[in-house]
C-alpha positions in Angstrom: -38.4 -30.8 110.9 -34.7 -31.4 110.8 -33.1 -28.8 109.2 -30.3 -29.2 106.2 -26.8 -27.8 105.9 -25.2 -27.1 102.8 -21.7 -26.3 102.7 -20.4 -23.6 100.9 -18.2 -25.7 98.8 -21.4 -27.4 97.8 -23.0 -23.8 97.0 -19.8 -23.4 94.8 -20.2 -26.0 92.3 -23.7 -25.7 92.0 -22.9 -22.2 90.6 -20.6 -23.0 88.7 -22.7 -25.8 87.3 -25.1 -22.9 86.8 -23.2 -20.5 85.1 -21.9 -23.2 82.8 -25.4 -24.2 81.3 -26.2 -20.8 80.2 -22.8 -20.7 78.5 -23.9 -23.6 76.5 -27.0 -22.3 75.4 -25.8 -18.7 74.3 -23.0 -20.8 72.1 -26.1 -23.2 71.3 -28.4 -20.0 70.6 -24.5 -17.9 68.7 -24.5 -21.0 66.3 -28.1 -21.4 64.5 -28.3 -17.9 64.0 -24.4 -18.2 62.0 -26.8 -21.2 60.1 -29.0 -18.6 58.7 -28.0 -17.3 55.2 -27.7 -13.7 55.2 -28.7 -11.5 52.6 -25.8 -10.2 50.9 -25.9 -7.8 47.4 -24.1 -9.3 44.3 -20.6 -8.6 43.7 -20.5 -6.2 40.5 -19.2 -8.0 37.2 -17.1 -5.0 36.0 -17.2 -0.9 36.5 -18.6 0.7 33.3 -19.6 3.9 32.0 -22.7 4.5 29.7 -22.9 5.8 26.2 -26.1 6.2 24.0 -27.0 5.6 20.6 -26.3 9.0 18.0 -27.8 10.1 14.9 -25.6 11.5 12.6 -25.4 12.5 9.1 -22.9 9.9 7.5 -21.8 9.5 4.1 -22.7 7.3 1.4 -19.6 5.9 -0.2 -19.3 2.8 -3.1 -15.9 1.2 -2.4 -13.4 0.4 -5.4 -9.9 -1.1 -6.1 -7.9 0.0 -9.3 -4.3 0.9 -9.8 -2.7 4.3 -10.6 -1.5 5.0 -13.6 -0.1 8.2 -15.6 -2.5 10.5 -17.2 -0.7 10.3 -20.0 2.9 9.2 -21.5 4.7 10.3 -23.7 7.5 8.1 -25.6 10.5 10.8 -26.4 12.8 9.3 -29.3 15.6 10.5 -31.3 14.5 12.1 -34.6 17.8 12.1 -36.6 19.5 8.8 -37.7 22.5 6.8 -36.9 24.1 9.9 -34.2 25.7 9.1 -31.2 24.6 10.1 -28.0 27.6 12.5 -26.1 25.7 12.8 -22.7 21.9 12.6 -20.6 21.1 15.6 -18.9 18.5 14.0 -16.6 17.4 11.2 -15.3 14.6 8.8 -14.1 12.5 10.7 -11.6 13.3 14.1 -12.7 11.3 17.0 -13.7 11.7 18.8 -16.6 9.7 21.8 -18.0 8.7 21.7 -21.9 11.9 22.7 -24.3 14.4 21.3 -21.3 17.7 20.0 -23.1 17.3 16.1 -22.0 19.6 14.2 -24.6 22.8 15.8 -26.5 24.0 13.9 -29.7 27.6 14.1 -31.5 27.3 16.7 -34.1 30.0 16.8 -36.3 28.8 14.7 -39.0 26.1 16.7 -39.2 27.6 20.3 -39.2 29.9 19.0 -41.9 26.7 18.4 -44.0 25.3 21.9 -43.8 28.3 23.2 -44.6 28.4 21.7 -47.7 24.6 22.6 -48.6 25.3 25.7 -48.1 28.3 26.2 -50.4 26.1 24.3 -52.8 23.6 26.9 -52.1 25.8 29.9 -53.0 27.1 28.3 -56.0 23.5 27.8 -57.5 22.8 31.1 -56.2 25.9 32.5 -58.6 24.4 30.5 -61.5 21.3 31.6 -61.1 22.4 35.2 -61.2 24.2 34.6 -64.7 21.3 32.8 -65.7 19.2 35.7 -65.0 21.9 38.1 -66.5 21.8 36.2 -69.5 17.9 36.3 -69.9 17.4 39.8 -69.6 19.7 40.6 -72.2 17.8 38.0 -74.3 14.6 39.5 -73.6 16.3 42.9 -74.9 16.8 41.8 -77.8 13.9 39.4 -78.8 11.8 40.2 -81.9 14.7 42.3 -83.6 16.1 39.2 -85.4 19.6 39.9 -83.0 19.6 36.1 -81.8 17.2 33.3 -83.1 14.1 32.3 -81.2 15.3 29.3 -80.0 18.4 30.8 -78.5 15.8 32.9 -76.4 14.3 30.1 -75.1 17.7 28.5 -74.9 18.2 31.4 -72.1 15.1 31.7 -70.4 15.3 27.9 -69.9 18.7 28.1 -68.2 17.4 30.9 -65.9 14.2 28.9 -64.6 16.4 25.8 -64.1 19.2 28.0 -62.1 16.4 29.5 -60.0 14.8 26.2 -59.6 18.3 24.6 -58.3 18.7 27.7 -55.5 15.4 26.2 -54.3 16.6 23.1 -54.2 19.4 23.7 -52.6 17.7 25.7 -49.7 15.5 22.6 -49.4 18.7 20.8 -48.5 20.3 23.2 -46.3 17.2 23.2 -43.7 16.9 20.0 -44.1 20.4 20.0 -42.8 20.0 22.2 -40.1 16.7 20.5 -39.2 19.1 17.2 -38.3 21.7 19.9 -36.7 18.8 21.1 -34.1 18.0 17.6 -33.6 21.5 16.5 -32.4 20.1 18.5 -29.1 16.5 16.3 -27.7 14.1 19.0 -26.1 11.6 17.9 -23.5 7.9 18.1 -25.4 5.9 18.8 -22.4 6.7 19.8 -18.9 6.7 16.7 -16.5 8.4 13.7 -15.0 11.0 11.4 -16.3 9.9 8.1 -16.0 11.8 5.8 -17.9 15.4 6.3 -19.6 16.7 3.5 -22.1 19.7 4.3 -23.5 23.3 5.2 -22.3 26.1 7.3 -23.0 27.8 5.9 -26.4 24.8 4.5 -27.7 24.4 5.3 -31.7 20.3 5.2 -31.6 18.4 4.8 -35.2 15.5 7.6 -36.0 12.4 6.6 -33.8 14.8 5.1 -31.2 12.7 5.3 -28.0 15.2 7.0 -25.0 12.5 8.4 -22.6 9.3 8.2 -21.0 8.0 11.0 -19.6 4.6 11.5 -17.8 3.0 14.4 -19.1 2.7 17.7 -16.6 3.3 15.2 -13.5 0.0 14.2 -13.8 -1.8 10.7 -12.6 -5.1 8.9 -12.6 -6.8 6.3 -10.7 -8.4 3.2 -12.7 -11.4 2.3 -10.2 -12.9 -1.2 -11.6 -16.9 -1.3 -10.3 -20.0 -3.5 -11.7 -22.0 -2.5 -13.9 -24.7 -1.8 -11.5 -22.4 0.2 -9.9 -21.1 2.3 -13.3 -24.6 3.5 -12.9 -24.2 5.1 -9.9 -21.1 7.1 -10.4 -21.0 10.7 -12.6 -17.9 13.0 -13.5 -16.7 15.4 -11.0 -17.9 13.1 -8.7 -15.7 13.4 -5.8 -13.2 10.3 -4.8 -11.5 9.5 -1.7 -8.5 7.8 -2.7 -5.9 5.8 -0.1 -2.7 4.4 -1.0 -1.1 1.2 0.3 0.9 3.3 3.2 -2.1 4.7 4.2 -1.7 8.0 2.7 -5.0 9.3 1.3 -5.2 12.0 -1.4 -8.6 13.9 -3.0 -9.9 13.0 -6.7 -12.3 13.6 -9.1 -13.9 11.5 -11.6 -12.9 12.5 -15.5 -14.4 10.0 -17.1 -16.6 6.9 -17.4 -15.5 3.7 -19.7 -17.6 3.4 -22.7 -17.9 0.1 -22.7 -17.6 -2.9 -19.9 -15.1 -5.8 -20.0 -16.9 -8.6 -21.9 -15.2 -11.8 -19.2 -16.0 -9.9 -15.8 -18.4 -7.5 -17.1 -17.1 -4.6 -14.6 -16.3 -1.3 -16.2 -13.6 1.5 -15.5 -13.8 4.6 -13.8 -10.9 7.4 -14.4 -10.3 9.8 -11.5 -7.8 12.5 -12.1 -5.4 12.3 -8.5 -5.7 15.7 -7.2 -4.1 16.9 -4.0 -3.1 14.8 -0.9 -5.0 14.8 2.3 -3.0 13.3 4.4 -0.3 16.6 6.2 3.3 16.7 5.2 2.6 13.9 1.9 3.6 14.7 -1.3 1.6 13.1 -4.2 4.4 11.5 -5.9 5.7 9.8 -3.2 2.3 7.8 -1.9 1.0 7.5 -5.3 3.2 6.1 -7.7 1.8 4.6 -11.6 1.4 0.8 -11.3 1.0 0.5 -7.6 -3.2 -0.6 -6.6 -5.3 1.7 -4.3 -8.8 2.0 -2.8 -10.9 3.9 -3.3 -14.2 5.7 -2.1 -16.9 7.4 -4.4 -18.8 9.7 -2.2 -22.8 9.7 -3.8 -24.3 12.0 -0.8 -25.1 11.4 2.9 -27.9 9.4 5.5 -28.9 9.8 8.5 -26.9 7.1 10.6 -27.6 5.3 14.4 -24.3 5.4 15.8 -22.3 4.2 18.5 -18.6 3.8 19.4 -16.7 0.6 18.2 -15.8 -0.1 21.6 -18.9 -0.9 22.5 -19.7 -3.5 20.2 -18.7 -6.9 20.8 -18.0 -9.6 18.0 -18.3 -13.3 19.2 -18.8 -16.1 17.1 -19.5 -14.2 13.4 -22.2 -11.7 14.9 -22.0 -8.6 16.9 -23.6 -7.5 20.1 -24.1 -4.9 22.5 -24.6 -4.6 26.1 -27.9 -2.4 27.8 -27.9 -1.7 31.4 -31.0 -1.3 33.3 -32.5 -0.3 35.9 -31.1 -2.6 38.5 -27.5 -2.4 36.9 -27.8 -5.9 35.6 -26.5 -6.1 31.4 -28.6 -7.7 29.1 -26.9 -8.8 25.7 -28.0 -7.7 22.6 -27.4 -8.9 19.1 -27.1 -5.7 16.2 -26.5 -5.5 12.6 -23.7 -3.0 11.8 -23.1 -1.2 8.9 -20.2 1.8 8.0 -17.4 2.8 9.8 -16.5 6.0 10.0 -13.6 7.3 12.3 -14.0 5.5 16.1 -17.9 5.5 15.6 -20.2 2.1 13.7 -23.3 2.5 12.3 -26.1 0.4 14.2 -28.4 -0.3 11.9 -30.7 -2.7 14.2 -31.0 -4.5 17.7 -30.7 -0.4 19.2 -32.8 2.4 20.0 -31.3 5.8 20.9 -32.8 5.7 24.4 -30.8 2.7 25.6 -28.0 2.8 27.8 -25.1 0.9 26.3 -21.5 -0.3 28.0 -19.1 1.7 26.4 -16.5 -0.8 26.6 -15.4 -3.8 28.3 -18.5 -6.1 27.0 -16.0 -8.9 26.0 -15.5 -9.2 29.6 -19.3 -9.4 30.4 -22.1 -12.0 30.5 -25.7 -12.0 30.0 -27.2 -11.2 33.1 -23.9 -9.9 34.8 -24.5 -7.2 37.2 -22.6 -3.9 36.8 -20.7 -0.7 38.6 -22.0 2.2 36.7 -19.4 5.0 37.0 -19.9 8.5 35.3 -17.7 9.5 32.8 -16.2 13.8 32.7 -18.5 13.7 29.2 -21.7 12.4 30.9 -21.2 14.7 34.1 -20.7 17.7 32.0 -24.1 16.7 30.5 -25.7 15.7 34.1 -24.7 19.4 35.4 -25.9 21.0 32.2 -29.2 19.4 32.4 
């Protein structure tokens, strides 16, 4: 057989030819396995931490609105007629204590009038005396035929008159100094000036309102309720009582209304304004008569499901929560809420206390959105405890 040569140039290309092909297939073999889809976990929604559901023992409150007004005022007027006032000595907002000079009137006038009742006083105290001198010696001498009958009587008369007219004249001298004592006005009652109405000048007629004056600083709180509700409430029932700045104050309920308005048959509850609650408040400063305020009957306490406000969602008129199971993925729920009290909502549906609820964030979550579930320092506290 003849044999064959091949020529190492020939050898050459026929590895490189070779070497080639199998490149091709491990690129070939490289690309369908980049074709098929790995299997890759989801990319977490949001990183959350947990809360659960608490039972406490909330309050039961009935909610009000009524507007404060003073316990009781008193109108302070000038007693004496047609005086002139000299000077105030106080003003609107001030307290005074019961007897406090508040208004002083021009006197003159009047001290010129008790001096003359009292020198008409001596003089019918001089008559008198005569007329008593007169009727003792008359009595000396009755029945011995020294002076007639009638001149007897004559004397006895004039001594009862006399006597009668140094009466009359004392009448007119404290009368007199009655108006004297009333050129100076005295304060009634301890308390708060609340309205002045007259100036400096001023000539005021008997009866002449110039003050108002809220008796002993103290004020009440008009609540208006239904009737249903007028039921409900009792005196020294206690009241929690906010202002419009926010400032809340302690009360307790005085009195009920008698009777209920006739047009929106709601009746009114009085609450005597006690002490602020609020630090570093002084009553009369947050509660002022006139000005509307809430209030907040307190008629016991009930076991409450609670969770905090942040992790309630409201969208679209309802409110919702958001459970986590198992596998991390959210699951929205719809609740019906009830009080607030502090940072914590009353669940009252749609929860039980065993569920594990986002504590905040669910506006920013879906239904069926998967989770990063971080612990918070509260719930490790709890883990190492347990």
């Amino acid at each position: 057989m003849p044999s064959i040569s091949i020529k190492p140039l020939t050898l050459s290309l026929l590895a490189v030819c070779i070497l080639t092909a199998l490149a091709w297939g491990a690129l070939a073999t490289s690309g369908h396995a980049a074709d098929k889809p790995a299997t890759v976990a989801p990319k977490a929604a949001l990183t959350v931490s947990l809360v659960q559901a608490q039972t406490k023992q909330w309050p039961v409150q009935l909610a009000a609105n009524g507007s404060v007004a003073a316990w009781q005022e008193a109108s302070v007027g000038a007693e004496a007629a047609g005086l002139r006032v000299v000077e105030l000595h106080v003003g609107v907002g001030d307290s005074v204590k019961r007897g406090q000079l508040l208004a002083s009137f021009a006197a003159e006038t009047v001290q010129a009038d008790v001096a003359l009742a009292r020198a008409n006083l001596n003089e019918a105290q001089a008559n008198a005396a005569e007329a008593s001198a007169n009727a003792e010696r008359a009595r000396a001498v009755q029945g011995t035929g020294a002076i007639s009958a009638q001149q007897v009587n004559q004397y006895l008369t004039q001594e009862a008159t006399a006597k009668a007219r140094v009466e009359s004249n004392k009448a007119q001298l404290d009368a007199q100094l009655l108006r004297l004592k009333q050129t100076q006005l005295l304060a009634p009652d301890s308390g708060i000036i609340s309205a002045r109405t007259v100036s400096v000048g001023t000539v005021v007629a008997a009866g002449t309102e110039m003050f108002k004056l809220i008796r002993q600083a103290r004020l009440e709180w008009r609540g208006e309720v239904t009737a249903s509700e007028l039921n409900r409430i009792r005196p020294g029932m206690e009241v929690l009582l906010t202002s419009p700045s926010g400032v809340q104050a302690k009360g307790k309920v005085r009195m009920l209304a008698p009777t209920v308005d006739t047009t929106t048959r709601n009746g009114w509850v009085y609450v005597d304004i006690l002490t602020p609650v609020t630090a570093g408040q002084a009553l009369g400063a947050a509660f002022k008569p006139g000005m509307y305020a809430r209030g907040a009957f307190n008629l016991g306490s009930t076991t409450a499901l609670t969770v905090p406000q942040t992790a309630v969602v409201v969208r679209d008129g309802f409110s919702y929560v958001y459970s986590v199971g198992a596998d991390n993925k959210v699951s929205q729920r719809k609740v019906q809420t009830g009080r607030v009290l502090g940072d914590r909502i009353e669940v009252q549906s749609g929860v039980q206390a065993s569920d594990k609820l986002v504590a905040s964030g669910g506006s920013f979550l879906s239904d069926g959105d998967t989770v990063k579930v971080v612990e918070t320092p509260a719930n490790s506290a709890v883990t190492a405890i347990k």
